[in-house]
C-alpha positions in Angstrom: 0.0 0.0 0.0 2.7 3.0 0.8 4.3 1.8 -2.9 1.0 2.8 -4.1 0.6 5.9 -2.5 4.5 7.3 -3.0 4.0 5.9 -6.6 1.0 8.5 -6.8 2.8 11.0 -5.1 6.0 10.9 -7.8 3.0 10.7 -10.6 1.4 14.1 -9.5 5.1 15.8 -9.0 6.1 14.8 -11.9 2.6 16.1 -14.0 3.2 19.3 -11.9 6.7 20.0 -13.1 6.2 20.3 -16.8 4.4 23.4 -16.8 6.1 26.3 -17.7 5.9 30.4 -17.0 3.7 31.3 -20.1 1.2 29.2 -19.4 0.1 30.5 -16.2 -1.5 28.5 -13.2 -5.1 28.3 -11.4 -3.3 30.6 -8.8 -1.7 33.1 -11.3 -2.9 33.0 -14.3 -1.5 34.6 -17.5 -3.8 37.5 -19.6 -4.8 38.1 -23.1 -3.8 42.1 -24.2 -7.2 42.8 -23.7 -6.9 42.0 -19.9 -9.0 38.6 -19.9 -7.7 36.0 -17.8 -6.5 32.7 -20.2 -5.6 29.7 -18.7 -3.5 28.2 -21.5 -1.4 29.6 -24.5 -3.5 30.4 -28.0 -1.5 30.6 -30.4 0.0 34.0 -31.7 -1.4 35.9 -35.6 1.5 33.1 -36.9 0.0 30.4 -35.9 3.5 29.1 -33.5 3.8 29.2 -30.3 7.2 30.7 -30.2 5.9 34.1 -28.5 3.6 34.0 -25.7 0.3 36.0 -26.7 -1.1 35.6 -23.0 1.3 37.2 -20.4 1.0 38.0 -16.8 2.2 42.0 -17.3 -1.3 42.1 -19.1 -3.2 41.1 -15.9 -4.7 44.3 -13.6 -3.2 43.0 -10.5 0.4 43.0 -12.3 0.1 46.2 -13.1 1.0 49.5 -10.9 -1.6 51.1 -9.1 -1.2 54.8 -11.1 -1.4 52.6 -14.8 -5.2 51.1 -13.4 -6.6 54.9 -13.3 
């Protein structure tokens, strides 16, 4: 039984550890140019995924308090 459980402990760490910065999280999610929170990456007007489109300096609560006037 505790191989089991630390064999479903190393699964969730190790689905947890691929994400990466552009694609945001539940917690802190990235946002579209518009300001709309996106949980995943759409691709950019190319089509790639090369540059992220969503990014978290596009969210209000990234932004400084004088820019959200």
């Amino acid at each position: 039984m505790k191989t089991i459980a630390a064999l479903g402990v190393l699964l969730m760490l190790a689905a947890c550890s691929g994400r990466s910065e552009p694609q945001g999280s539940f917690l802190d999610p990235v946002c579209m140019p518009d300001g709309s929170v996106s949980f995943f990456q759409p691709a950019n007007s190319k089509g790639g995924y090369d540059e992220p489109v969503a990014k978290k300096e596009n969210c209000a609560w990234n932004k400084p308090a004088a820019a959200a006037k």
